[in-house]
C-alpha positions as CSV (number, residue, x, y, z in Angstrom):
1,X,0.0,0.0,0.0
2,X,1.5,3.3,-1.0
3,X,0.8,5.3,2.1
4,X,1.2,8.9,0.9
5,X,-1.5,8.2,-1.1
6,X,-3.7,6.7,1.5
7,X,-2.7,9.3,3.5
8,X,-3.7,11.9,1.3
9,X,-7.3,10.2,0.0
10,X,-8.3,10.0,4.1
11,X,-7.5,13.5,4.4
12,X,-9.5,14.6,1.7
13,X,-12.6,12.6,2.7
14,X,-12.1,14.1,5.4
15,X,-11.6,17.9,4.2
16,X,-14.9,17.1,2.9
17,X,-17.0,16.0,5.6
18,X,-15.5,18.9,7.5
19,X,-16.5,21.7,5.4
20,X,-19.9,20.0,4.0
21,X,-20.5,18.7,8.0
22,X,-20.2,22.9,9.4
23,X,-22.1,24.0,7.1
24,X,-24.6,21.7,7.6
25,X,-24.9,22.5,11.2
26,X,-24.6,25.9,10.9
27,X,-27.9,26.1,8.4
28,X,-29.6,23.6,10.9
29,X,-28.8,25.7,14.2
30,X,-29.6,28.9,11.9
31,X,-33.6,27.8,10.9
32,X,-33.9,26.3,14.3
33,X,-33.4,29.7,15.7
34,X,-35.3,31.4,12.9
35,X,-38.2,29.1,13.3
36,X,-38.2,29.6,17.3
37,X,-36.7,25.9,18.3
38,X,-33.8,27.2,19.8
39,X,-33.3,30.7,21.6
40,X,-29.7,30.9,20.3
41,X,-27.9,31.0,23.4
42,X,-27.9,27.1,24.3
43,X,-25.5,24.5,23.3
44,X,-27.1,21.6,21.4
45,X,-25.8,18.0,20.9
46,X,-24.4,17.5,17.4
47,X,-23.0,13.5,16.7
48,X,-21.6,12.3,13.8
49,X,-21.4,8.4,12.8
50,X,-18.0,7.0,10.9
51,X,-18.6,3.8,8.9
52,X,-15.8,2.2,6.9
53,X,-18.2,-0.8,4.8
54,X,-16.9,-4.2,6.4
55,X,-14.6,-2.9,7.9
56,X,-15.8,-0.3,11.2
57,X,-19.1,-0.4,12.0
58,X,-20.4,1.9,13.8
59,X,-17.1,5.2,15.2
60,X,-19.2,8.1,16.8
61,X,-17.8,11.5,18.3
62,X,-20.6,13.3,20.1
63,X,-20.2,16.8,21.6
64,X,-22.2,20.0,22.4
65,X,-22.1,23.1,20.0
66,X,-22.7,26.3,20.9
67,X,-25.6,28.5,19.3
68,X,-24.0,31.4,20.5
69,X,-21.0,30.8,18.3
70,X,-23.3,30.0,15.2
71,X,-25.8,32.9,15.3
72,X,-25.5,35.6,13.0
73,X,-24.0,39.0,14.1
């Protein structure tokens, strides 16, 4: 296995997720504060799930993110 390579394809998936996962939480924190589900000052439990097909089942990193930090200015 050339492991530059490897190396290089994980960090690009996960460049990926990154940017595309942010965003994602941003526009979700954004509308629920828009639509009146969240005041904007609480933190709120964000997960994410890592599966590598037959290989890792089921890799989860859970922690809390902050509205404050996500609302607009």
């Amino acid at each position: 296995m050339d492991e530059d390579a490897f190396n290089i394809s994980i960090r690009k998936f996960l460049k990926h997720f990154g940017v595309t996962a942010q965003r994602e939480i941003e526009s979700a924190i954004r509308k629920g504060i828009d639509e009146g589900k969240l005041r904007g000052d609480e933190s709120v439990p964000v997960r994410a799930t890592l599966i590598v097909e037959g290989l890792l089942r089921d890799f989860r990193i859970a922690e809390a993110s902050r509205c404050r930090d996500h609302a607009r200015h």
